[in-house]
C-alpha positions in Angstrom: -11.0 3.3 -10.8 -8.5 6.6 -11.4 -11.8 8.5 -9.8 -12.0 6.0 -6.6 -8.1 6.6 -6.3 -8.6 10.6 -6.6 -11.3 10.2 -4.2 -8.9 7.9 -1.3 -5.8 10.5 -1.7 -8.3 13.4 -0.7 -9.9 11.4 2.0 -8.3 8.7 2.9 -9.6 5.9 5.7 -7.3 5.4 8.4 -8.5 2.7 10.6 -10.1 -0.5 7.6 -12.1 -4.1 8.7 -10.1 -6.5 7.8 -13.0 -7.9 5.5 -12.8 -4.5 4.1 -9.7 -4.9 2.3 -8.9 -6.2 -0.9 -7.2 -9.3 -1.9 -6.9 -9.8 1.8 -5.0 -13.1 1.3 -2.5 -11.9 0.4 -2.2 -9.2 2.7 0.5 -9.8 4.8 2.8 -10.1 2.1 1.6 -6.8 1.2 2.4 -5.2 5.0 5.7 -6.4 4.5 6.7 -5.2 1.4 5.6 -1.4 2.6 7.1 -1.7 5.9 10.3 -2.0 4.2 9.5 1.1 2.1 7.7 3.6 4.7 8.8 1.4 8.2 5.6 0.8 10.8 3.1 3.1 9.1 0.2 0.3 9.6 -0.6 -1.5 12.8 -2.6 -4.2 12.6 -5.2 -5.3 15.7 -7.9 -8.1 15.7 -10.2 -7.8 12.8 -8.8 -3.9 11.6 -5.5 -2.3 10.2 -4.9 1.3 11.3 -2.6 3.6 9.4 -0.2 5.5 11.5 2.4 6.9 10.0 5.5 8.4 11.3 4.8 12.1 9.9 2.2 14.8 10.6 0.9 14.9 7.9 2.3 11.9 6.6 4.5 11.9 3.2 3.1 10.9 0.7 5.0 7.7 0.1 3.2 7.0 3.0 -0.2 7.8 2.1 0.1 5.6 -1.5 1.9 2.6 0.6 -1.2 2.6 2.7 -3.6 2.9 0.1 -2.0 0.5 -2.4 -2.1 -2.2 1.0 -6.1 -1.6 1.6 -6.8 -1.4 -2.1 -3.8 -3.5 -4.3 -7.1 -3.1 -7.0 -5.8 0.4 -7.7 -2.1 -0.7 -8.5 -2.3 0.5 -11.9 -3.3 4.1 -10.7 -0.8 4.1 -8.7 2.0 3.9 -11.5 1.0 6.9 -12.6 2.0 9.3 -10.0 5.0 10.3 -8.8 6.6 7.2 -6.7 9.7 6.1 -5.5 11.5 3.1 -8.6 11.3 0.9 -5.7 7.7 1.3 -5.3 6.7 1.0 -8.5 9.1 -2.3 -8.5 6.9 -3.1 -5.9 3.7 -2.6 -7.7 4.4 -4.2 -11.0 5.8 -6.7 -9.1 2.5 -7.2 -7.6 0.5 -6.6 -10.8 2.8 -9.3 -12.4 2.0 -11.9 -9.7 5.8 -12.1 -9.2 6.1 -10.9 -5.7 9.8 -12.2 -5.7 11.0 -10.3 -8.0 10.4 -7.0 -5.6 12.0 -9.0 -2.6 15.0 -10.1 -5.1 15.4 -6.0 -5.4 15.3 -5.0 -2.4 17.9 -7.3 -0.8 
């Protein structure tokens, strides 16, 4: 998976089908948690989620939020950059299926 991530930070999507993302369930969970850490970078419409974020060209906080919301499968990748402590709260939070342990941090 570290080549699909390489791959989505070179070129990443910026409008997704909703039946295109993964873990989808749980996905609004997800668009919370990074609109607290990069604030109305995705908008969400019937049946898509668009990225638009607030820079041009976007940070790249911005870029991995979005990612790690269309593709939570790449979490582990993700640890491996360069990212903010309360992102990667965030992700081993999510890795950890112990989503309340982010939202304890955060507030």
């Amino acid at each position: 998976m570290e080549k699909e991530l390489l791959t989505l930070l070179k070129s990443y999507p910026t409008v997704v089908k909703s039946t295109n993302i993964v873990d989808f369930v749980n996905f609004d969970e997800r668009l919370s948690a990074v609109d607290y850490l990069a604030v109305n970078t995705i908008g969400v419409s019937e049946g898509i989620v668009e990225f638009i974020p607030d820079n041009e060209p976007p940070t790249e906080d911005e870029v991995y939020c979005w990612i790690w919301a269309i593709r939570p499968d790449l979490s582990k990748e993700l640890l491996v950059l360069d990212i903010s402590e309360d992102f990667r709260i965030l992700l081993n939070s999510y890795i950890d299926n112990d989503m309340k342990r982010f939202w304890n941090h955060i507030n």
